[in-house]
LOGU-971911 format. One record per residue (C-alpha): residue number from 1; residue in three letters; x, z, y. Coordinates in steps of 0.5 Angstrom, whole numbers, plus 2048, in hexadecimal, padded with zeros to 3 digits. Layout:
+-----+-----+-----+-----+-----+
:   n : res :   x :   z :   y :
+-----+-----+-----+-----+-----+
: NUM : ALA :   X :   Z :   Y :
...
+-----+-----+-----+-----+-----+
//
This chain:
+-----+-----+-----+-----+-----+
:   n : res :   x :   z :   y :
+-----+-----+-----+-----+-----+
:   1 : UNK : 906 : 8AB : 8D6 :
:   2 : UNK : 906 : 8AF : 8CF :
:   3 : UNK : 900 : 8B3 : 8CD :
:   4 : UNK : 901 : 8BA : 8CF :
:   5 : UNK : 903 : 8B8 : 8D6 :
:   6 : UNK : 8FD : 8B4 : 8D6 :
:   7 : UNK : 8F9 : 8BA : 8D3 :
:   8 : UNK : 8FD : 8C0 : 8D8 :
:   9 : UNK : 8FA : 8BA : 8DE :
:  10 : UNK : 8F3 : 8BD : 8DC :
:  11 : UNK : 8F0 : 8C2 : 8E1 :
:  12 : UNK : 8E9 : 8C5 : 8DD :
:  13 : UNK : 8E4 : 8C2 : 8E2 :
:  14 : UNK : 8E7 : 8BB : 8DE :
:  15 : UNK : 8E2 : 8B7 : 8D9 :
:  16 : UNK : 8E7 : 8B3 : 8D4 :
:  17 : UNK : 8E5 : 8AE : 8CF :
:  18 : UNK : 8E5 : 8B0 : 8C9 :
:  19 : UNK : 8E0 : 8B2 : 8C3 :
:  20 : UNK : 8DF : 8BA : 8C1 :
:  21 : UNK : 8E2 : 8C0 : 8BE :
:  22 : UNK : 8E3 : 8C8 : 8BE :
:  23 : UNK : 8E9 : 8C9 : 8C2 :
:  24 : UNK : 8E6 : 8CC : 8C9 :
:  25 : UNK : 8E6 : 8D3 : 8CB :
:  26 : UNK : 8DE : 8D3 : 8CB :
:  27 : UNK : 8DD : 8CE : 8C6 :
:  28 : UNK : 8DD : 8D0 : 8BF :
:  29 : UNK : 8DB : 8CD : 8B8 :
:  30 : UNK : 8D5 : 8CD : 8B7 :
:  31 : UNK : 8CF : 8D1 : 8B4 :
:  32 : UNK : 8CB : 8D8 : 8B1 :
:  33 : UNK : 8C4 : 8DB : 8AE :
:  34 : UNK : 8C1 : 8DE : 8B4 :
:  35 : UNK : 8B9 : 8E1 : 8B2 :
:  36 : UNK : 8B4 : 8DC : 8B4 :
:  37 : UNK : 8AC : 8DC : 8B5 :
:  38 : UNK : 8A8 : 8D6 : 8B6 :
:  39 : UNK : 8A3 : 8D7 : 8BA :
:  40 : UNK : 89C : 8D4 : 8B9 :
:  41 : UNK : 89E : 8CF : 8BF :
:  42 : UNK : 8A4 : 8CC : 8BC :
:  43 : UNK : 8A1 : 8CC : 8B5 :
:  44 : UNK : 89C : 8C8 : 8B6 :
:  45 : UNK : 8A1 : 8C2 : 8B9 :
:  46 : UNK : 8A4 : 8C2 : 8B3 :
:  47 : UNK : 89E : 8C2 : 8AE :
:  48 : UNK : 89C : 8BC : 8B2 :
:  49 : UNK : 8A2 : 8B9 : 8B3 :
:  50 : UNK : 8A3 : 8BA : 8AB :
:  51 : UNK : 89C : 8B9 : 8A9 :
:  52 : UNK : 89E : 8B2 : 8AC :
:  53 : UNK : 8A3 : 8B1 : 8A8 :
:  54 : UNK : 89F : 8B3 : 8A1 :
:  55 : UNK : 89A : 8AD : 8A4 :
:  56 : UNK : 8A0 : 8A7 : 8A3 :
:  57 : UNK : 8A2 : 8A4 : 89D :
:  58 : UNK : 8AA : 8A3 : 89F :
:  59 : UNK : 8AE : 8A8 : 8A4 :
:  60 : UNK : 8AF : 8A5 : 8AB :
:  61 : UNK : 8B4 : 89F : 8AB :
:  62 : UNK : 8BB : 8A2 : 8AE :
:  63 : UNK : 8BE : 89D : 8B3 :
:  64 : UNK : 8C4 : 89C : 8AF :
:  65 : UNK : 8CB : 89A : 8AF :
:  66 : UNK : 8CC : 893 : 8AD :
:  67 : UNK : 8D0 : 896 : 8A6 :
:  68 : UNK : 8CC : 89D : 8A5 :
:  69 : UNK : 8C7 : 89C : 89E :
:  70 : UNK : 8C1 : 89B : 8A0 :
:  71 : UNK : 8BC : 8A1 : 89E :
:  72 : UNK : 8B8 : 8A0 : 899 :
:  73 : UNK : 8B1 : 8A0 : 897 :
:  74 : UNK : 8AD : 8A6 : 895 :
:  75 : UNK : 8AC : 8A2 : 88E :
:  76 : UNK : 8B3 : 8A1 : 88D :
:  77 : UNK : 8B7 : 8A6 : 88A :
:  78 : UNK : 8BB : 8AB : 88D :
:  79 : UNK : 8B6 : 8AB : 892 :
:  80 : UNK : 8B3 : 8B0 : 898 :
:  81 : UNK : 8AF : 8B4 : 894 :
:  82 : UNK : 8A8 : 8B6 : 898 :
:  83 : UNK : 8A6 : 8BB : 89B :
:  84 : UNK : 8A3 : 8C0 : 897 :
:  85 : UNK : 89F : 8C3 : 89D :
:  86 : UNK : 89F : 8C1 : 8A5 :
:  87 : UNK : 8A4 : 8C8 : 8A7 :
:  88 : UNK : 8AC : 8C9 : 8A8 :
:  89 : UNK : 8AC : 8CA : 8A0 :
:  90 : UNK : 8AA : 8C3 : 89F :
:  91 : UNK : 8AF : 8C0 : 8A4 :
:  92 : UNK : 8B4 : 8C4 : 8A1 :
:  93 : UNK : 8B4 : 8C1 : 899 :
:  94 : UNK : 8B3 : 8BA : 89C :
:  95 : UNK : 8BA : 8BA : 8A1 :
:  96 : UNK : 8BE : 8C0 : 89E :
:  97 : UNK : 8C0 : 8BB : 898 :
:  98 : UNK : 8C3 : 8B7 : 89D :
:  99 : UNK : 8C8 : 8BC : 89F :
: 100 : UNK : 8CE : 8C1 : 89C :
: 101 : UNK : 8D3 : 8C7 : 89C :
: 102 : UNK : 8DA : 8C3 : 89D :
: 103 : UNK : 8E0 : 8C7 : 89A :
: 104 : UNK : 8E7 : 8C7 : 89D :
: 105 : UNK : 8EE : 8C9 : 89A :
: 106 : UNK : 8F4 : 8C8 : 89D :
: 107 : UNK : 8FC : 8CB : 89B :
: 108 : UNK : 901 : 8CD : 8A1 :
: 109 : UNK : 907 : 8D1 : 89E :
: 110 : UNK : 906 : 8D2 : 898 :
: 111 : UNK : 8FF : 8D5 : 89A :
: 112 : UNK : 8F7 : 8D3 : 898 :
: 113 : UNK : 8F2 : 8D3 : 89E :
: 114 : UNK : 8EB : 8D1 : 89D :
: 115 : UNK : 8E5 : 8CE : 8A2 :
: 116 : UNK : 8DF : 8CC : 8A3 :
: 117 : UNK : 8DA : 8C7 : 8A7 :
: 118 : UNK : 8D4 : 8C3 : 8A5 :
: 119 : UNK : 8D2 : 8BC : 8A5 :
: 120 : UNK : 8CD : 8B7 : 8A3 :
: 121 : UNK : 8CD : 8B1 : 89E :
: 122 : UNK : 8CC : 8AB : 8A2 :
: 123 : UNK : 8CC : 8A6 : 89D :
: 124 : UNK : 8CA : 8A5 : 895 :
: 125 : UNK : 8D3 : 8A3 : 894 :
: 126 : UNK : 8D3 : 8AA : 896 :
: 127 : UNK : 8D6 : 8AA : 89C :
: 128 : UNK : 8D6 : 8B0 : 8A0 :
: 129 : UNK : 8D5 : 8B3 : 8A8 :
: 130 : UNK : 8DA : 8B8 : 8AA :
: 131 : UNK : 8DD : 8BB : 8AF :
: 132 : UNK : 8E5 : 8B9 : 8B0 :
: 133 : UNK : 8E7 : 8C0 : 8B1 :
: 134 : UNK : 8E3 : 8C2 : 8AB :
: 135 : UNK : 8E7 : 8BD : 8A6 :
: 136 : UNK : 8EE : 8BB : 8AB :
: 137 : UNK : 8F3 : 8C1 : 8A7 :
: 138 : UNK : 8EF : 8C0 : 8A1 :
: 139 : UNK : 8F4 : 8BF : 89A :
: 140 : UNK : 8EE : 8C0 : 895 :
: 141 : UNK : 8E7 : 8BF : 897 :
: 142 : UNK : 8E0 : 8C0 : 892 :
: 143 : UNK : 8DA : 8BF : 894 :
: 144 : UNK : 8D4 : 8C4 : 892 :
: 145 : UNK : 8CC : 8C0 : 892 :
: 146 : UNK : 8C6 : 8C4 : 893 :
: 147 : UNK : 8C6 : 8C5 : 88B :
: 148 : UNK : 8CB : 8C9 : 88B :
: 149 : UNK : 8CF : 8C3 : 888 :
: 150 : UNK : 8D7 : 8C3 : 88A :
: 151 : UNK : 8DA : 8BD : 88B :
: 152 : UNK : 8E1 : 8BA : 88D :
: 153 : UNK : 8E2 : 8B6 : 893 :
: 154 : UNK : 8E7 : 8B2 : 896 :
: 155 : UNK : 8E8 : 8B1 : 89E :
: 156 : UNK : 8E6 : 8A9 : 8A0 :
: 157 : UNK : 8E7 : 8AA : 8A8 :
: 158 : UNK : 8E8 : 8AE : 8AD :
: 159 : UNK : 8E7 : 8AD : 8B5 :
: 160 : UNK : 8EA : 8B3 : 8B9 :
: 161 : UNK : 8E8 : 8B0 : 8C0 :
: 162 : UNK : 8E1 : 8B1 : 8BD :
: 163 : UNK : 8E2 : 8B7 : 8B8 :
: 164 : UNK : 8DF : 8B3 : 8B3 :
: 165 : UNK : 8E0 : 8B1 : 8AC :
: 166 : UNK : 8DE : 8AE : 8A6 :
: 167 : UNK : 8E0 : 8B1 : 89F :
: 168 : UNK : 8DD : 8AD : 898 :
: 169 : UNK : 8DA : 8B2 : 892 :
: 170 : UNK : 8DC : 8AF : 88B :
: 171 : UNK : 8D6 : 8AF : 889 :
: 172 : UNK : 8CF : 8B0 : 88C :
: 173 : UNK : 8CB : 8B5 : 887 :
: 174 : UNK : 8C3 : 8B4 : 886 :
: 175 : UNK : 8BE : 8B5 : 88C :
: 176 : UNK : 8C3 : 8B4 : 892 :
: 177 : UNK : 8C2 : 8B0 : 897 :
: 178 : UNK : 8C5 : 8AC : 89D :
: 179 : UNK : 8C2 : 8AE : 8A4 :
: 180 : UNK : 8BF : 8A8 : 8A9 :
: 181 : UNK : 8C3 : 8A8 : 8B0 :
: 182 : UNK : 8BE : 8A9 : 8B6 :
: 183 : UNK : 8C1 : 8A5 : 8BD :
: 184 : UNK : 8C3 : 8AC : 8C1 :
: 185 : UNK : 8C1 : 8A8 : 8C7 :
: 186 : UNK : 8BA : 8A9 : 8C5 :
: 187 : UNK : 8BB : 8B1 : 8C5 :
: 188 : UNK : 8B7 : 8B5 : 8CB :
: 189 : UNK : 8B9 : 8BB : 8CE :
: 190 : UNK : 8B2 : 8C0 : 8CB :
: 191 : UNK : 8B2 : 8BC : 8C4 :
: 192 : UNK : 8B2 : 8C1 : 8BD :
: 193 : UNK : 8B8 : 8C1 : 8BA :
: 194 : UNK : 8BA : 8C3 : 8B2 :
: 195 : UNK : 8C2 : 8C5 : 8B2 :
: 196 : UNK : 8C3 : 8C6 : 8A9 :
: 197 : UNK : 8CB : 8C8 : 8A7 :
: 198 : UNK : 8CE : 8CE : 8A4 :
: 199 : UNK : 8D0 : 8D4 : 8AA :
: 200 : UNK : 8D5 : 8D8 : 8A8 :
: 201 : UNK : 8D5 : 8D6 : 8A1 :
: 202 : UNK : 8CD : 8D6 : 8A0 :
: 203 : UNK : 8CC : 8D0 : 89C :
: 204 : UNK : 8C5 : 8CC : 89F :
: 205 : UNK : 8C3 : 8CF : 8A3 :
: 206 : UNK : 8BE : 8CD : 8AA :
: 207 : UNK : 8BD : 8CF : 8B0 :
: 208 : UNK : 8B8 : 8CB : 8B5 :
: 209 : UNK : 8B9 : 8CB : 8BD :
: 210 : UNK : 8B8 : 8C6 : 8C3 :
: 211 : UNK : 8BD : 8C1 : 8C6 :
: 212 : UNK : 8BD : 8C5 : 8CC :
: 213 : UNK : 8C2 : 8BF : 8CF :
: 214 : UNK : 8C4 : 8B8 : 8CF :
: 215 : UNK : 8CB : 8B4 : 8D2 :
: 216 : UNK : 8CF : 8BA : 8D0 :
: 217 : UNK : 8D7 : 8B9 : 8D0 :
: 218 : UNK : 8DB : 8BD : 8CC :
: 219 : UNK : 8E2 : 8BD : 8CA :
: 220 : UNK : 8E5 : 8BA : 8C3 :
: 221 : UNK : 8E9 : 8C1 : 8C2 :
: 222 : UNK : 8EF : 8BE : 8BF :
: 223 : UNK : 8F0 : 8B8 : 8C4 :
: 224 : UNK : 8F0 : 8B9 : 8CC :
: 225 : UNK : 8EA : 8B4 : 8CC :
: 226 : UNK : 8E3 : 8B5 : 8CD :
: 227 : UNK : 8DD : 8B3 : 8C8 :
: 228 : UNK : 8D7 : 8B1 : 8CD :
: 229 : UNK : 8CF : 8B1 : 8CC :
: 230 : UNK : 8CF : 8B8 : 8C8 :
: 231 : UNK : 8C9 : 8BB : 8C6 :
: 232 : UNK : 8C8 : 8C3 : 8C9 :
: 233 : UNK : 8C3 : 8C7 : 8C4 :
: 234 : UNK : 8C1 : 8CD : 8C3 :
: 235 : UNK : 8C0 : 8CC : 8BC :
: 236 : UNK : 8C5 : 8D2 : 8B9 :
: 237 : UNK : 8CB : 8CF : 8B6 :
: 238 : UNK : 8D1 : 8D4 : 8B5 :
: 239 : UNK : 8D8 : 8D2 : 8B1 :
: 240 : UNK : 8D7 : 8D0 : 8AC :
: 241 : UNK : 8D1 : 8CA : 8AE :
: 242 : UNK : 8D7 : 8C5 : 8B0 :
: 243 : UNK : 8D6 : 8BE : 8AE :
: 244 : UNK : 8CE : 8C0 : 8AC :
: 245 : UNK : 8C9 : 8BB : 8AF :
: 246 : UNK : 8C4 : 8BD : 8B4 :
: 247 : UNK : 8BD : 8BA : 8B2 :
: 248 : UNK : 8B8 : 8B8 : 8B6 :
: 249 : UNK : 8B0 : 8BA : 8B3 :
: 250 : UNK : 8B0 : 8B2 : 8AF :
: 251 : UNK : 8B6 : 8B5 : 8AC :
: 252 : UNK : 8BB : 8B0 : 8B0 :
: 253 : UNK : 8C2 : 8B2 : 8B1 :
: 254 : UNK : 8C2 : 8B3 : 8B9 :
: 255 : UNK : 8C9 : 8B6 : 8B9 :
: 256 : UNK : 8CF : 8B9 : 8B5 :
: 257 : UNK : 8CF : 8C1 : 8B6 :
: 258 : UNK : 8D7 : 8C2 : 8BA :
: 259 : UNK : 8D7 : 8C8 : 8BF :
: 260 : UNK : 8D4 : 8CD : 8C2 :
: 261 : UNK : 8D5 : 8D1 : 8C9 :
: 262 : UNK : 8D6 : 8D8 : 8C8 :
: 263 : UNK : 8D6 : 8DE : 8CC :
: 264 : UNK : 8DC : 8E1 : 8C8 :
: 265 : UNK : 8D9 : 8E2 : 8C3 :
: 266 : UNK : 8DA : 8DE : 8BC :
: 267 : UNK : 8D3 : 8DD : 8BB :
: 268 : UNK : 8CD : 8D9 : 8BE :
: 269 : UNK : 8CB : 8DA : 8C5 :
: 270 : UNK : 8C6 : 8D4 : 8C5 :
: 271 : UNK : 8CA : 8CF : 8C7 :
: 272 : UNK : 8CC : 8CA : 8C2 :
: 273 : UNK : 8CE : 8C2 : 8C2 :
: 274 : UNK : 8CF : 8BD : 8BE :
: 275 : UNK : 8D2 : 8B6 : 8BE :
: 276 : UNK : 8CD : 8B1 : 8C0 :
: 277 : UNK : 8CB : 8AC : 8BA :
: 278 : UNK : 8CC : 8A7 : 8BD :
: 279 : UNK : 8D3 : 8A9 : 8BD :
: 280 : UNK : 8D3 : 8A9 : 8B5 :
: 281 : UNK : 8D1 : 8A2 : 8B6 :
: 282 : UNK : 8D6 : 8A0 : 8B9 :
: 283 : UNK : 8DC : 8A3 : 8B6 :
: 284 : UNK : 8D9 : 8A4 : 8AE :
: 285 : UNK : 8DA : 89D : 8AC :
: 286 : UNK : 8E0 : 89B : 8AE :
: 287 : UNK : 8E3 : 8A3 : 8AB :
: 288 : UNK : 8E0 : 8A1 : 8A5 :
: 289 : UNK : 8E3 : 899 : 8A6 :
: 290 : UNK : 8EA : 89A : 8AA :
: 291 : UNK : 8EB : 8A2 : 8A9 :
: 292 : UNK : 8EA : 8A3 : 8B0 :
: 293 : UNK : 8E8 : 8A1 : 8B7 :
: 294 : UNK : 8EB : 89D : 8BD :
: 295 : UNK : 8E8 : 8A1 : 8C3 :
: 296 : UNK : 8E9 : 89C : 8CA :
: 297 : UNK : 8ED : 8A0 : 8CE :
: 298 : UNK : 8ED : 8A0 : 8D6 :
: 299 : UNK : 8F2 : 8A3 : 8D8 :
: 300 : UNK : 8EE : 8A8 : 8DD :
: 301 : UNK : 8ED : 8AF : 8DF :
: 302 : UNK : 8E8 : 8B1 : 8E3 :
: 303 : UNK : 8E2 : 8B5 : 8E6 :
: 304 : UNK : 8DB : 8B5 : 8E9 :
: 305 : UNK : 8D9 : 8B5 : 8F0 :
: 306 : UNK : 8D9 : 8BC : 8F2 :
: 307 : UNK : 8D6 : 8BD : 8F9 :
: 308 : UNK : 8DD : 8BF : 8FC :
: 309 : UNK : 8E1 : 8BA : 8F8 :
: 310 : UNK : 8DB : 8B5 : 8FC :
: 311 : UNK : 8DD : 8B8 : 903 :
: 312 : UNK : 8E5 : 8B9 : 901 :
: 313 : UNK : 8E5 : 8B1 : 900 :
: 314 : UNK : 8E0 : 8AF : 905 :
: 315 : UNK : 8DC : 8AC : 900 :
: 316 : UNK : 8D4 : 8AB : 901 :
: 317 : UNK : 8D1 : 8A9 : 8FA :
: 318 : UNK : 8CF : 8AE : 8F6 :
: 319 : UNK : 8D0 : 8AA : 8F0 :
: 320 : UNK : 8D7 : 8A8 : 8EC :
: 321 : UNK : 8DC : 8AB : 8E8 :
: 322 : UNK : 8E2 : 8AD : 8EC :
: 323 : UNK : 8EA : 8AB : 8E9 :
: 324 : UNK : 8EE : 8B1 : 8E9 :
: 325 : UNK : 8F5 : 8AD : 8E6 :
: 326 : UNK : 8F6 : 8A7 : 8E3 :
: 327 : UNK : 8FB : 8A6 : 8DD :
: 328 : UNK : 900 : 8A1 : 8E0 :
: 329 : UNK : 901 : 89F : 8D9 :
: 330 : UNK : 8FA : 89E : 8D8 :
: 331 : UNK : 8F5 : 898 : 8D9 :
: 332 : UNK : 8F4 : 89A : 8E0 :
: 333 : UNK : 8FA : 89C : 8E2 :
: 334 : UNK : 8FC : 894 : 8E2 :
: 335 : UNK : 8F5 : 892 : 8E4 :
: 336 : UNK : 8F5 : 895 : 8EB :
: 337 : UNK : 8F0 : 89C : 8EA :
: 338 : UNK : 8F3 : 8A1 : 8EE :
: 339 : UNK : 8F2 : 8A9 : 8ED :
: 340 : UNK : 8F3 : 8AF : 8F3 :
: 341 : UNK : 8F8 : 8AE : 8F6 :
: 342 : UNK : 8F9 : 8B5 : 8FB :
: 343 : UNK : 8F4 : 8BC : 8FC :
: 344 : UNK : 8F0 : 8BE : 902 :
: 345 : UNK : 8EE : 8C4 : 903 :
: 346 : UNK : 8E6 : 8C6 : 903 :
: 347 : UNK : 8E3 : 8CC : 903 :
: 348 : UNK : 8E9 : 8D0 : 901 :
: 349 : UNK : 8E8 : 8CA : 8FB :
: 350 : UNK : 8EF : 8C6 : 8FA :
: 351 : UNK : 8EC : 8BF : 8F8 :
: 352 : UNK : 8EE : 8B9 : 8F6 :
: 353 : UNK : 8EE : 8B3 : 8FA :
: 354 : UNK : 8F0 : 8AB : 8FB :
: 355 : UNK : 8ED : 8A9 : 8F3 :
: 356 : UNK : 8E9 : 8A4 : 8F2 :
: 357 : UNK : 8E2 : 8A5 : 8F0 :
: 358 : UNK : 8DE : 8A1 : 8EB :
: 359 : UNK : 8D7 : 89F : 8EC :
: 360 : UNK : 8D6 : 89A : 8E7 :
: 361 : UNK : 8D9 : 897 : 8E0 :
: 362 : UNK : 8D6 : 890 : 8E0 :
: 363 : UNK : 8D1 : 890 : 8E4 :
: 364 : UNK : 8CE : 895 : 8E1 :
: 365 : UNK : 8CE : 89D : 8E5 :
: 366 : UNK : 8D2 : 8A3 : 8E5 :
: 367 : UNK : 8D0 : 8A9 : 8E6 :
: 368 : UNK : 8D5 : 8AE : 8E4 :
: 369 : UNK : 8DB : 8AE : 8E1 :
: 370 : UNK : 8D8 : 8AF : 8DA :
: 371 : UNK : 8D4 : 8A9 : 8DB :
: 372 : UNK : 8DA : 8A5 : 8DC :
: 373 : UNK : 8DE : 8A8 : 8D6 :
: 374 : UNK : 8D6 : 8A6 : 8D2 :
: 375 : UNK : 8D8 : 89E : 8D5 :
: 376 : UNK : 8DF : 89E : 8D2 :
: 377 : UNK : 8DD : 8A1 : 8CC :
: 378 : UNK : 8D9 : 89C : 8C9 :
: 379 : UNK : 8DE : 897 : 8CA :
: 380 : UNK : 8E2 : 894 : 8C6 :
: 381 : UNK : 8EB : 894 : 8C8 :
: 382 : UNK : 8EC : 88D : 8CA :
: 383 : UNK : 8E6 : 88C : 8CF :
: 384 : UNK : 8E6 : 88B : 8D6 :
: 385 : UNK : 8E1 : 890 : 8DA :
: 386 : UNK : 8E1 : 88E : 8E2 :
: 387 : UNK : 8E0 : 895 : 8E6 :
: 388 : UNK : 8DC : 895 : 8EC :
: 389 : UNK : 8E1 : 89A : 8F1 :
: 390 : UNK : 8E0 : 89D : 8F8 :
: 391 : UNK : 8E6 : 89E : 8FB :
: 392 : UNK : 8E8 : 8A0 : 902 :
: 393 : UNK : 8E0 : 89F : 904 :
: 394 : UNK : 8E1 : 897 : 900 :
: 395 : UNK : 8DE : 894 : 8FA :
: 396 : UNK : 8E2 : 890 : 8F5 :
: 397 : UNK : 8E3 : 88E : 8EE :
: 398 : UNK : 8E9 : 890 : 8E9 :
: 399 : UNK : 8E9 : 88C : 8E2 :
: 400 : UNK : 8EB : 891 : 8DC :
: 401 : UNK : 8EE : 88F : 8D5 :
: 402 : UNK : 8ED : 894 : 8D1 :
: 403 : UNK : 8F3 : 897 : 8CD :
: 404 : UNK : 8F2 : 89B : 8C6 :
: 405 : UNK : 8F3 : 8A2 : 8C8 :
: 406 : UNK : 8FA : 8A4 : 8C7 :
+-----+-----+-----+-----+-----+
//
């Protein structure tokens, strides 16, 4: 089965595993300058949280992948500078170094376009965070620093299933900084949230809000798989915020600013997501080795279980991820999954039926079809998985070989 036949197989209620981008009808890229107060509240969680911070002699270590610079001591140069007082001002000249405007030309019949995005330095060779839809057409791209200082930059990697790329500066200028990766399983629904870019072509500018939700599944734009375990914020990110980072209050990237949901309207709506920073772990080091990434592939399309789809198939549990079609050319295809294999009619709503459901990936539970796509996304093509199915009211266990996707 080709690519666009396997894409035009995908009903809207189908999560595809992928990894992020701008190409839905109610996702855009992201952010915007909206007027912000802060109240007496909120202020005092972030004097205290920074007052902390002014407290330590070294910024709080990252959880950092293996080839990642480590980041440096507050005597060392090109350090954090510290915080000149325990406000949003002090937070702002610690971590905007960190993060910049990047510039885009390209060339299409003889005509010169321009675009814009954002990124963050990630380490001290200059290697720099992105978006893949801000860099993927790109001829020329220069990269402009908190300073003003403008300065070529070339494409290292780019990773479309996850909308991310790296892209190296020739040089750094004096003062930037590389920012620490946080672990993105550590972020709560509630916790404040900095997001620093440049919307709509304003060059460093910071927005605050909260996440306002975790585990989201969001789709990679330029490919018909999804990115799982997005961040939701309300932190305002418009176009032009694409590929910045999404800060928690220790100043650790938590998440790559990617899309928002609107409305209709172009601009922010209070629904912003970023890819998850784990995401960047796993795919930065071998953009920046290999180019590129090898996602495992399944061969898999599926969807929760609804109440109605429970009653079209008689199914009693609550909980797994129900296969809607299985590639023939795929790794299950060969190995036994089965997808629906008619429709029933329930409540005027013609539903699937006969697919496989399944409620574990190696012992280890599945709740939803997002939670199965989460298991198979840190994996590597080449390993075997067992999944736990129920089938017909019985439970068996089929082997995988995960392929790369194709």
């Amino acid at each position: 089965m080709n690519d666009a036949k396997r894409q035009n197989n995908t009903n809207g209620r189908i999560a595809l595993l992928a990894i992020g981008g701008c190409g839905c009808i109610v996702l855009l890229l992201a952010a915007l300058i909206i007027p912000f107060t802060v109240g007496p509240g909120l202020y005092n969680t972030l004097a205290n949280r920074i007052q902390g911070l002014l407290l330590q002699t070294t910024p709080q270590g990252p959880i950092a992948a293996p080839t990642f610079t480590k980041m440096p001591d507050t005597n060392a140069g090109g350090a954090h500078p510290e915080f000149a007082a325990p406000s949003l001002a002090g937070f702002y000249d610690a971590f905007g170094p960190g993060v910049v405007n990047i510039r885009v030309f390209t060339t299409q019949g003889g005509v010169v376009g321009e675009g814009a995005g954002s990124g963050f330095v990630l380490d001290e060779a200059g290697h720099i965070i992105t978006n893949n839809h801000v860099v993927a057409d790109a001829d020329v791209i220069s990269v402009i620093f908190y300073n003003g200082f403008e300065v070529p930059a070339e494409t290292v990697g780019t990773d479309p299933y996850s909308d991310l790329a790296v892209i190296q500066a020739e040089y750094l200028p004096e003062g930037v900084i590389p920012l620490a990766l946080e672990d993105s399983d550590t972020v709560e629904v509630g916790e404040w949230v900095v997001a620093i870019g440049n919307p709509f072509g304003q060059q460093s500018s910071m927005t605050i809000g909260i996440v306002s939700a975790v585990g989201r599944t969001i789709s990679s734009g330029a490919t018909p798989f999804s990115i799982p375990q997005a961040i939701q914020t309300d932190a305002a990110i418009n176009p032009g915020n694409s590929g910045g980072p999404l800060l928690n209050l220790d100043g650790q990237v938590v998440g790559v600013n990617a899309q928002i949901a609107t409305g209709g309207i172009s601009a922010n709506a209070g629904v912003g997501f970023a890819i998850p920073s784990n995401i960047v772990r796993l795919v930065a080091p071998s953009l920046i080795d290999n180019n590129q990434y090898v996602w495992p592939w399944l061969g898999v399309t599926g969807t929760d279980l609804s109440l109605a789809l429970r009653e079209a198939n008689d199914i009693e549990t609550q909980l797994g991820a129900y296969i809607l079609n299985v590639d023939p050319e795929g790794p299950t295809g060969g190995a036994g999954l089965q997808g629906s294999k008619g429709t029933r009619l329930v409540n005027s709503l013609e539903l699937p039926i006969g697919g496989d459901v399944v409620i574990a990936v190696d012992e280890e539970t599945v709740s939803s079809f997002s939670d199965l796509l989460v298991s198979i996304a840190y994996k590597h093509p080449g390993d075997e998985v067992v999944l736990t199915v129920l089938r017909a009211g019985s439970e068996l266990e089929i082997r995988v070989v995960l392929a790369p996707r194709p």
